[in-house]
Kinemage of the C-alpha trace (Angstrom):
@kinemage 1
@onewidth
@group {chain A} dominant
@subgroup {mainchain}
@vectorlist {calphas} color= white
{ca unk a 1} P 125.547 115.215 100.332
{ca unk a 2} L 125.044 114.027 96.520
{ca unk a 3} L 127.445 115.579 94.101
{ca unk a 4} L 125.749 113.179 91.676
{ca unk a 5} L 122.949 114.535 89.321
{ca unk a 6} L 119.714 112.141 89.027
{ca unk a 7} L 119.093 110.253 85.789
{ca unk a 8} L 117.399 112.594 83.652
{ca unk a 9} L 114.643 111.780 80.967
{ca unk a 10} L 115.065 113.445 77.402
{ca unk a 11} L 112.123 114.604 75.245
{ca unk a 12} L 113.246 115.712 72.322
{ca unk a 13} L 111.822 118.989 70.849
{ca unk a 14} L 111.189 120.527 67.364
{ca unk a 15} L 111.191 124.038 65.796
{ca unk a 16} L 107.363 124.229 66.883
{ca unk a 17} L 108.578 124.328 70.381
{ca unk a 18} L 109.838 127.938 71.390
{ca unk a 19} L 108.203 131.081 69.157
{ca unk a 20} L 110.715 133.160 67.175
{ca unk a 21} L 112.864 134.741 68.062
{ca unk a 22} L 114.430 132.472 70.846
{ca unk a 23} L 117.295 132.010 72.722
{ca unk a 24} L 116.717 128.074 71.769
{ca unk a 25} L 117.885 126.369 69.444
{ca unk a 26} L 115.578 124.861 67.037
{ca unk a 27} L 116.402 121.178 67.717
{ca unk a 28} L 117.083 120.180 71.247
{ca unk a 29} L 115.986 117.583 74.126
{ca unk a 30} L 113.629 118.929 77.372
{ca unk a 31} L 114.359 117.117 81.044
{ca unk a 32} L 113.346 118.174 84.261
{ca unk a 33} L 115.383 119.022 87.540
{ca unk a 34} L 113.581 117.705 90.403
{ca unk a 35} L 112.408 120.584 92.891
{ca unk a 36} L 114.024 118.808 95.578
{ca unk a 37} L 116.974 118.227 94.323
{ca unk a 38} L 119.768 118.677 95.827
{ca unk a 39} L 118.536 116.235 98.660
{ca unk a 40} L 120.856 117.491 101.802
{ca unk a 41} L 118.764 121.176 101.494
{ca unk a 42} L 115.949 121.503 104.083
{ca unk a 43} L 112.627 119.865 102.577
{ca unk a 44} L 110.559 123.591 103.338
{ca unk a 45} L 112.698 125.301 101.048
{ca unk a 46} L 112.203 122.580 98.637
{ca unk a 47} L 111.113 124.802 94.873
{ca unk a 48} L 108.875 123.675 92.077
{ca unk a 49} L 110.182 121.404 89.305
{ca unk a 50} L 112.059 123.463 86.352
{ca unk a 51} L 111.850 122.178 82.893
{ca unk a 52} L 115.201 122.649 81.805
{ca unk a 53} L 116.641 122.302 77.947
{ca unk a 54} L 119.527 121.720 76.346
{ca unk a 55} L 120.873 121.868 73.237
{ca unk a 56} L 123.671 122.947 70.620
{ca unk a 57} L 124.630 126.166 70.374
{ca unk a 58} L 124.037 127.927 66.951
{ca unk a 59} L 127.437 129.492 67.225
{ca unk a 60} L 129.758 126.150 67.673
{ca unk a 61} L 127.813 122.608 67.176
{ca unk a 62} L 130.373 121.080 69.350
{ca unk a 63} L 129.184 123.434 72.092
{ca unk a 64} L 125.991 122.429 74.046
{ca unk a 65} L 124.151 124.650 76.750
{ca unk a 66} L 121.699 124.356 79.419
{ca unk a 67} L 118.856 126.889 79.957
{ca unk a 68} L 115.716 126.707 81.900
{ca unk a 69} L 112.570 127.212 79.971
{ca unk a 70} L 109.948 128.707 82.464
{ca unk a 71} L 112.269 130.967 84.594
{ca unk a 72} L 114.500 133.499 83.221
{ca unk a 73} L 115.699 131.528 80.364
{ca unk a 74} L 119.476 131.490 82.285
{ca unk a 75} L 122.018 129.782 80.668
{ca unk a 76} L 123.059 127.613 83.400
{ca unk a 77} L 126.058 125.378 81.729
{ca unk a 78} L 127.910 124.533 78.375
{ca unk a 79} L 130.033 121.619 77.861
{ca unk a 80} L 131.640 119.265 74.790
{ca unk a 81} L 128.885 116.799 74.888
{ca unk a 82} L 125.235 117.159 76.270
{ca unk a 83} L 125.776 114.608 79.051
{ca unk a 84} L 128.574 116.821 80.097
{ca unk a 85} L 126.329 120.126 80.046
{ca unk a 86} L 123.669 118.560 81.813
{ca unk a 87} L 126.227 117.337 84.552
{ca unk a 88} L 127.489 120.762 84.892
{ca unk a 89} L 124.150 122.196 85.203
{ca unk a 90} L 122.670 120.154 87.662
{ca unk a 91} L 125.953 121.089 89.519
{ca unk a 92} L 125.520 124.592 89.569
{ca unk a 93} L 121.507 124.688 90.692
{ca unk a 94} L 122.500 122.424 93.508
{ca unk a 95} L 124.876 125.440 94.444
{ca unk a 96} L 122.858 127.737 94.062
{ca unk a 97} L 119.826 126.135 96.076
{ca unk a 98} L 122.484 125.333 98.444
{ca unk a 99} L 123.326 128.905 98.825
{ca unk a 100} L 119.857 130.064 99.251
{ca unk a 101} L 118.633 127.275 101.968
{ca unk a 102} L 121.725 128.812 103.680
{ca unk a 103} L 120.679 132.291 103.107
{ca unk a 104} L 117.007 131.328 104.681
{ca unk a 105} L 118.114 129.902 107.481
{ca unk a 106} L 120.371 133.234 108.389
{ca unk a 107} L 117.085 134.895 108.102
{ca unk a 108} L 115.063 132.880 110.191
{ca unk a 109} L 117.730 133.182 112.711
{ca unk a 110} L 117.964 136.946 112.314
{ca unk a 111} L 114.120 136.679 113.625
{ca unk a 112} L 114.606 134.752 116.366
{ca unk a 113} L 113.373 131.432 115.118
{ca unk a 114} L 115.430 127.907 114.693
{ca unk a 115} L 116.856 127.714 111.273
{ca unk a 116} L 114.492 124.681 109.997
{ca unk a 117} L 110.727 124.913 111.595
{ca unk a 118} L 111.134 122.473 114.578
{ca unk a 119} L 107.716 120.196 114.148
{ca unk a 120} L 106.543 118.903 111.098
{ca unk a 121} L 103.444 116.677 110.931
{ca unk a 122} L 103.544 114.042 107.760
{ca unk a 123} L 101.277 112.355 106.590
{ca unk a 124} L 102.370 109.022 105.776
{ca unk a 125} L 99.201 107.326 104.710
{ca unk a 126} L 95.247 107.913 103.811
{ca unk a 127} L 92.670 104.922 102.453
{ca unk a 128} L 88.761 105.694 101.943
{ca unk a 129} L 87.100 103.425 103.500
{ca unk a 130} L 83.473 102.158 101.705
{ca unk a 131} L 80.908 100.782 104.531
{ca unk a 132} L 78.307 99.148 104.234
{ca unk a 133} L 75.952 96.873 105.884
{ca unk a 134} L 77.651 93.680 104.737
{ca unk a 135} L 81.638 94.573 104.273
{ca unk a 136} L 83.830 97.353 104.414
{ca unk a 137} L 86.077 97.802 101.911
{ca unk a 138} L 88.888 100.031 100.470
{ca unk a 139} L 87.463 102.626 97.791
{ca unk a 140} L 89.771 102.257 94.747
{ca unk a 141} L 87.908 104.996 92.349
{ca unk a 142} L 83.970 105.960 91.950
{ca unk a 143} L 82.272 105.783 88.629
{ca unk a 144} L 79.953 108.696 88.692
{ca unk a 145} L 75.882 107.786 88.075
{ca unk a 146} L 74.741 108.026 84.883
{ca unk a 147} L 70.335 109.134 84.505
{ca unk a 148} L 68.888 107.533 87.550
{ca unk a 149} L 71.763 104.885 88.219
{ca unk a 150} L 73.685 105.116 91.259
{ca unk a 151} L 76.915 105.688 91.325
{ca unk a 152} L 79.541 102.607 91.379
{ca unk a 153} L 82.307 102.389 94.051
{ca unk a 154} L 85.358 100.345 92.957
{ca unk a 155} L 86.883 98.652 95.740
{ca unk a 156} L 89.325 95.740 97.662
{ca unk a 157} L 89.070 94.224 100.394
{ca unk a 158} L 91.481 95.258 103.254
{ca unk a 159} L 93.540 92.359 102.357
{ca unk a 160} L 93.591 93.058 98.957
{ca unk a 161} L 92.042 90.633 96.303
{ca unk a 162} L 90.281 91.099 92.892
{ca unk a 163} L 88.541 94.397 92.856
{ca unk a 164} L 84.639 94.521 93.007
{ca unk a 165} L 81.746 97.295 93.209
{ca unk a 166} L 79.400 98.029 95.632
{ca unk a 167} L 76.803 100.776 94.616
{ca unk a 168} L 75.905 103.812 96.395
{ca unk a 169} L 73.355 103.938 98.266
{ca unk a 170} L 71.934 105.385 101.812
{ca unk a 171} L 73.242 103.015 103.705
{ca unk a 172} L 76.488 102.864 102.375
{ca unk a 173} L 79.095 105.174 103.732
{ca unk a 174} L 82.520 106.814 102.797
{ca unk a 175} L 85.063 107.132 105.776
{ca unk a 176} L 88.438 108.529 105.180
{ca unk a 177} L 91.666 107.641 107.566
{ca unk a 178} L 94.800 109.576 107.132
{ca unk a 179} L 97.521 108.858 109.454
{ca unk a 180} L 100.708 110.153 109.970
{ca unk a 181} L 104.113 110.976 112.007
{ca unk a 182} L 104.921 114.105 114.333
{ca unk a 183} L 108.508 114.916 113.862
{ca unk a 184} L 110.543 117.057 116.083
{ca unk a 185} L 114.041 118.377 115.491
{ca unk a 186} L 115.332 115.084 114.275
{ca unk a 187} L 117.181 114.557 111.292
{ca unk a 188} L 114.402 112.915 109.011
{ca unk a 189} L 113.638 115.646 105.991
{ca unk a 190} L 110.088 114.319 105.275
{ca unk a 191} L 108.912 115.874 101.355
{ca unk a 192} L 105.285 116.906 101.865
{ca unk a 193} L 104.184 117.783 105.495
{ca unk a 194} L 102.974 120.818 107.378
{ca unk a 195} L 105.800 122.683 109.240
{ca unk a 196} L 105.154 124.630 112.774
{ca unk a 197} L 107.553 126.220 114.559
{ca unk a 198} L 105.683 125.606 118.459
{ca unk a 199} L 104.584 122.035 119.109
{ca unk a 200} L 101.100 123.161 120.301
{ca unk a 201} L 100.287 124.100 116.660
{ca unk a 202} L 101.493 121.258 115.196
{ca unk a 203} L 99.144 119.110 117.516
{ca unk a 204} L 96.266 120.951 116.648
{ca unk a 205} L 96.911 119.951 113.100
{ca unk a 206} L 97.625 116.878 113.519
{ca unk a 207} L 94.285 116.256 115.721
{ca unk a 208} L 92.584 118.017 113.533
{ca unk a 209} L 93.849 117.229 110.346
{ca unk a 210} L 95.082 113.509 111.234
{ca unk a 211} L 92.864 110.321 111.965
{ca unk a 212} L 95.683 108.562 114.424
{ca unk a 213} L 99.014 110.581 114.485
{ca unk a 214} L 102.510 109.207 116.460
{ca unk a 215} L 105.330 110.779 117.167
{ca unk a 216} L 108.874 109.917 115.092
{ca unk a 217} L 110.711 107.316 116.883
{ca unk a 218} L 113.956 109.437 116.048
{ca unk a 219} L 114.889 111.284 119.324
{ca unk a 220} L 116.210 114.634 118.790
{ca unk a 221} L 119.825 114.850 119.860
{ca unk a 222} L 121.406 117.045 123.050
């Protein structure tokens, strides 16, 4: 569990920022709180980022606050100093997320299902592959054609190396591998992967969706 609230970056913001009238003070500095934080919550109940902001109050200027800017404009802490408020703030989402990952996995029970969807299928890696005659090589970007020029594709080699360009044409190809890990009830929390809550649908989409798949090396425990 981490008690500890990330390192924020501060944008500061002007009286052009928030319309009139506002909650907001005029003058202030914008950070973000990471949609997966805090990081001991399940990864599917993970939320979007929220742009938070925080400020000193109009009322005491040795009072700062917290609110978030896209939600419901909540005032979510206030403190002597605006490290301090942004401490507390961070502090009180994590509870609050904490309390609703809790609150899903009652309900999940309540309908018969495990509290975290058993299988998850990650996807650890993908590279476009450029082929042609010659080589094969990794596609870094394509420069679309311009008129009657082909288009450019911007590649490595496998091993890496200065990047070069091999042009499109018909018998050049563009292969793309993805690769990834099967998990089942172990204890990794992987970000961005598709959850299932049988195995046979989560091999499916990793046959399907996958170009070479293995399962985690993490054994579930009795």
């Amino acid at each position: 569990m981490n008690e500890f609230p990330p390192d924020v970056h501060l944008a500061v913001y002007g009286s052009d920022r928030f319309p009139k009238p506002s909650p907001f003070a005029e003058h202030g500095y914008l950070f973000t709180v990471p949609g997966n934080y805090p990081d001991d919550t399940p990864a599917h109940t993970n939320v979007t980022d929220w742009e938070m902001a925080v400020y000193r109050t109009t009322d005491d200027a040795d009072k700062w606050e917290v609110r978030d800017v896209n939600g419901n404009r909540r005032v979510w802490a206030t403190g002597g100093s605006r490290r301090e408020t942004i401490g507390l703030a961070f502090l009180e989402i994590a509870r609050l997320r904490r309390i609703q990952a809790a609150e899903i996995g009652r309900k999940r029970e309540a309908a018969g299902l495990e509290p975290v969807p058993p299988y998850a299928v990650e996807i650890t890696n993908s590279v476009t592959l450029v082929i042609a005659p010659t080589t094969i090589a990794v596609l870094e970007r394509i420069e679309p054609a311009e008129g009657d020029a082909p288009a450019r594709y911007h590649v490595h080699d496998a091993e890496g190396g200065e990047s070069y360009v091999i042009r499109e044409a018909d018998e050049v190809t563009l292969r793309t591998t993805t690769i990834g890990v099967l998990h089942t009830r172990c204890d990794h929390n992987p970000e961005v992967a598709a959850r299932f809550e049988d195995e046979p649908g989560a091999l499916i989409y990793a046959e399907y969706g996958l170009s070479t798949c293995w399962p985690c090396d993490q054994l579930p425990e009795d």
